[in-house]
N, C-alpha and C positions, 0 to 999 in steps of 0.2 A: 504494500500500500504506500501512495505517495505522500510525504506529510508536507501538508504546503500552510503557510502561514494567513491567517482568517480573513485579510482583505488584501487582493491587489490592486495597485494604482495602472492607472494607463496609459499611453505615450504620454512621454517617452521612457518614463520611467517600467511600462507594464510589458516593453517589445518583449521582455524573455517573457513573461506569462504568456503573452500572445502565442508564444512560440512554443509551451507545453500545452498550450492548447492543440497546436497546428498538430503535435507529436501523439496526440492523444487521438486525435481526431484519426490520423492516421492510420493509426492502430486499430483504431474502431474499423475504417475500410476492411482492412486487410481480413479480421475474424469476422466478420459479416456482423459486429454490433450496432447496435441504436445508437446515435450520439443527439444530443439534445440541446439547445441555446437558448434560454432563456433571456427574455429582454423586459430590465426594468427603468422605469423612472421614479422618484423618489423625491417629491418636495421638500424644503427645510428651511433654516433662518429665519421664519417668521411666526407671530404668532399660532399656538394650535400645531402646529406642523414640529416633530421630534429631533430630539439631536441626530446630525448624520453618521456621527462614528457610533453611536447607540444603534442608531439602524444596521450597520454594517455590519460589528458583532454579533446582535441577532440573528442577521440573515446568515454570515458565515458561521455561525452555533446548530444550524438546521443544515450544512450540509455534509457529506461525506469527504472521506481524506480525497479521492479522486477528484472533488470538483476544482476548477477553478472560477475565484470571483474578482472579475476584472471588472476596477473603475473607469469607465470612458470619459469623465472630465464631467464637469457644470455649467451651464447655461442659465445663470443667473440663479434662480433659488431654484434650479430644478438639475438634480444629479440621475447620471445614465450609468448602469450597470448592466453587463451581462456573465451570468452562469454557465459554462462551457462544464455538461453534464457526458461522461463518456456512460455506455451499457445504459440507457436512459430511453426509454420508449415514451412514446404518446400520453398515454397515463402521467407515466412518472412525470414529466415537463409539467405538465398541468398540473401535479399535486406540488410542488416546488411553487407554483404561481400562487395557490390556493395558502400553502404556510405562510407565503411572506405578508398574504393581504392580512391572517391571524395575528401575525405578531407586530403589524406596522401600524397605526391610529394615530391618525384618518389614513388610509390604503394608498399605497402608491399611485400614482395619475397615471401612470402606461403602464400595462404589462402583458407580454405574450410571448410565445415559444414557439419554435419551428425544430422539429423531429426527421430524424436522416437516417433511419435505418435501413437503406440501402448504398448503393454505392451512385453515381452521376454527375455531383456536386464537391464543391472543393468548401472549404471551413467559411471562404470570405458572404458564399452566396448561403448560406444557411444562416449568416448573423443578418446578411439583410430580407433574409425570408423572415424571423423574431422580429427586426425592427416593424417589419411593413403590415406585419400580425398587429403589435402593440399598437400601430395609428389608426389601425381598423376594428382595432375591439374597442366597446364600448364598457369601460372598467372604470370610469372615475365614480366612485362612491360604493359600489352595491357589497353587499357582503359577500364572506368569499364563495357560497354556493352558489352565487348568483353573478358571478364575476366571468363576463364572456372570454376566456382564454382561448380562443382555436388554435388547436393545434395542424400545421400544416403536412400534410404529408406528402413525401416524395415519392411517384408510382414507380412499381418494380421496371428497370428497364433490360436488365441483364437477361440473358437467355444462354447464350454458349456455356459459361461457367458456373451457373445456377442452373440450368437441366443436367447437364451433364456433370458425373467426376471430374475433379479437377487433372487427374493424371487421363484419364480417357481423352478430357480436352485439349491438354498439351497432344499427342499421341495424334490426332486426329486432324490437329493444326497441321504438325513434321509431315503425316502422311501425303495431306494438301499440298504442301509446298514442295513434296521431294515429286509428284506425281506432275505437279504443272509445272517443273523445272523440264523435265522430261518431255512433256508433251509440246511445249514454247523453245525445246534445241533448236529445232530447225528455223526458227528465226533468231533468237538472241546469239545460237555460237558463228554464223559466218558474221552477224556484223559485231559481233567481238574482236573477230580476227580482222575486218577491214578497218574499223578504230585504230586498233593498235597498229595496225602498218602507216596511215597515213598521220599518224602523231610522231610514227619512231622517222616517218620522210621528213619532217619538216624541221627535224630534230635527231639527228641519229646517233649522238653523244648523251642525251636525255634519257632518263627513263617514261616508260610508256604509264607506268601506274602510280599512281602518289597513294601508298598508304598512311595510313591515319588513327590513331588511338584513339577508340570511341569506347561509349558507356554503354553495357549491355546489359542485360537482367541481373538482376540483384547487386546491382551496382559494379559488376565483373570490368573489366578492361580487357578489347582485341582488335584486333588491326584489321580495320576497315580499307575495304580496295575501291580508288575511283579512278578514272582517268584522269590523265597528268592534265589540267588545261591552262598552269601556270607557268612560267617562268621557272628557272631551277632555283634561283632564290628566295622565290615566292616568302616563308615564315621567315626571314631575315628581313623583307621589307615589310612586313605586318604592323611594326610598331612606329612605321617612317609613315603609313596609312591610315594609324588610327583614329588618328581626326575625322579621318572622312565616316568612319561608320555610322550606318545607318539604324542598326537593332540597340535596345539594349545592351548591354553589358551582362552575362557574358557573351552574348551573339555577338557574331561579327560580319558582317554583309556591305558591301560597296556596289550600288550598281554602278556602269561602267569600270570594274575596277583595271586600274592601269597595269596589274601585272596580269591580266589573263591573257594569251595569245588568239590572235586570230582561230585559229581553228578551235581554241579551245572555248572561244563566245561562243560557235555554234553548238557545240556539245553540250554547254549548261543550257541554251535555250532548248534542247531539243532534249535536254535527261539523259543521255547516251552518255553523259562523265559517270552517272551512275552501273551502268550495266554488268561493270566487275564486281560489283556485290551477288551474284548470284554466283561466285565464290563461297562469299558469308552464308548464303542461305543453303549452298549442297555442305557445307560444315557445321552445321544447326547453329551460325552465331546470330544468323538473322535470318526470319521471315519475309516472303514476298511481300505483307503488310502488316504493319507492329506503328509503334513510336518509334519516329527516327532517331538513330544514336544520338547522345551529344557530344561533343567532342572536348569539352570539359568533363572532370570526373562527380560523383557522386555526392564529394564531400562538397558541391557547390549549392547543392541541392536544396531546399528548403524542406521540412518537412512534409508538406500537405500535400509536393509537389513530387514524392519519392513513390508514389501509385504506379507514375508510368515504371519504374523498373520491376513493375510484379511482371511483366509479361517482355516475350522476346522482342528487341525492335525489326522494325521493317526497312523494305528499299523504297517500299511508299507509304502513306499512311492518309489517313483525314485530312488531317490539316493542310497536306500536301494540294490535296484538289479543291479542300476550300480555298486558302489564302497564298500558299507556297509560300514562295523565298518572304515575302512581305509581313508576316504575322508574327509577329513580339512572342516571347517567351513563352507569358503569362497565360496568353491566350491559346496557344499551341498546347499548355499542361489543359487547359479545359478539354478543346479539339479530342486530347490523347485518350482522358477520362470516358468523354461520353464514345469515344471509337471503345475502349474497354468495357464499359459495361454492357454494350448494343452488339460486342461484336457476333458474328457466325460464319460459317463457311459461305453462306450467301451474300454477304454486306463485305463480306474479304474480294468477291466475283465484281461486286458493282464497285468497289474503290480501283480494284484493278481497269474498270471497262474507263472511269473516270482519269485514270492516271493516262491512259492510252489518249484520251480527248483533249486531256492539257499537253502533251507530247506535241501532237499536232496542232494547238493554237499557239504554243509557244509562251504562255501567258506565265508570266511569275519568274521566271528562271533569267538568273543573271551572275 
């Protein structure tokens, strides 16, 4: 059990709580538990209305060593709290709303909860599933049986790894990928080999393949194969070009970058810098469609954001045919989740039929 101290504060002082939240949260994914967020508001300072650190006590007296209770700051006489409840279902949330209206007089002005027990959502969209609950219930005064708390619920979306065994679904996945490696030779291995001739022509001191340490399942590290379409100095000039980058941090993306080669623009716009991973995928490091590696390691990782390394990465993926090269990090770990919870061997067919579409418009790649 974790023993955590009865109130925490929130930025800047709350980021590590945040962050045994994100941890917890995570963990809730992973075993298929309930995780829960309650969201409070709390009047004070003035007449009728209680001391705040009286309140805070209280409410951290009703809960468990696992909760945490994070202060969000004050808006004049009105203080924002949320309860990051892990193993915590529907119910439960609701009877946490129900205590705190017991022990507070007169009752907090907002209060509501939003319940995650399944997987599709990340920690940030659950706290403002709670907030958007609290501005919709109608809780200023009633007692607590009468205190509308809804609870929101997120519908099952998972299917491959909630029908099936988990080892049956790996197994099932390998079989896919090692069967459509096979049946897609006859196109992927001649223009393999004409790739690689016409980069080693234009280049015949160069190597044709630029490997690359990427992030694999369970946070593993392995050497990812793409076609060289750089310069041979290419990561020597990375930090003479980091100005120019266009992603966050850690991403790194330059369109027009000045060290790619002619031949090697066309290859990123067309995906063909790719097509030496299905290397990676006849050596199970990578699936035809997963989360793409990242090329920084695991320890970069944030919590809530460590989901994508439950499952192998791909040479394509969601995000890839939603936004490609263009979509921030942030938004890629969502992409990756809902591709994990939705996926099947059917949604694996239609991302591949989509990857084939952006191939041919050319759209994203640079």
């Amino acid at each position: 059990m974790l023993k955590l101290n009865p109130v925490h504060h929130a930025p800047p002082a709350a980021r590590s709580d945040l962050e045994l939240a994100e941890t917890l949260f995570a963990l809730s994914r992973r075993i298929d538990q309930p995780f829960s967020v309650v969201w409070l508001e709390i009047g004070h300072g003035i007449e009728g209305l209680p001391d705040i650190d009286l309140v805070e006590h209280q409410v951290a007296a009703q809960l468990r060593r696992t909760d945490v209770l994070v202060r969000f700051g004050a808006r004049g006489r009105i203080t924002r709290y949320a309860v990051f409840c892990p193993a915590t279902n529907a119910p439960g949330s609701k009877e946490i709303v129900r205590r705190v209206w017991s022990l507070v007089t007169p009752g907090p002005l907002l209060g509501g909860a939003a319940t995650f027990p399944f997987d599709a959502l990340v920690l940030d969209d659950l706290i403002d599933l709670a907030v958007v609950d609290a501005r919709g219930s109608d809780v200023t005064g009633p007692p607590p049986d009468r205190a509308n708390t809804t609870v929101i619920q997120i519908a099952r979306t998972s299917r491959l790894t909630r029908g099936l065994d988990r080892r049956a679904a790996v197994l099932t996945k390998r079989a896919f990928d090692l069967l459509f490696s096979l049946l897609a030779a006859p196109i992927w291995l001649p223009v393999l080999l004409l790739v690689a001739l016409a980069i080693k022509s234009t280049d015949p001191l160069a190597p044709v393949m630029f490997p690359q340490m990427r992030t694999g399942r369970g946070g593993s590290r392995f050497r990812m194969y793409k076609f060289r379409t750089m310069v041979r100095n290419a990561e020597d000039l990375k930090r003479t070009y980091a100005h120019l980058n266009q992603l966050a941090w850690p991403d790194f993306k330059i369109e027009n970058d000045p060290r790619i080669t002619r031949l090697g623009r066309i290859l990123r716009k067309t995906s063909l810098d790719e097509l030496p991973q299905v290397l990676n995928v006849l050596r199970g490091e990578m699936s035809w469609v997963g989360p793409r590696p990242t090329s920084f390691s695991a320890d970069t990782y944030a919590p809530w954001q460590t989901a994508r390394l439950d499952v192998v990465p791909g040479v394509t993926g969601w995000w890839q045919v939603i936004g490609r090269g263009r979509t921030e990090f942030d938004e890629r770990l969502r992409l990756d989740m809902a591709y994990i919870d939705q996926r099947s061997l059917w949604f694996d067919l239609r991302i591949l039929f989509l990857t084939v579409r952006e191939v041919f418009n050319s759209r994203g790649g640079y």
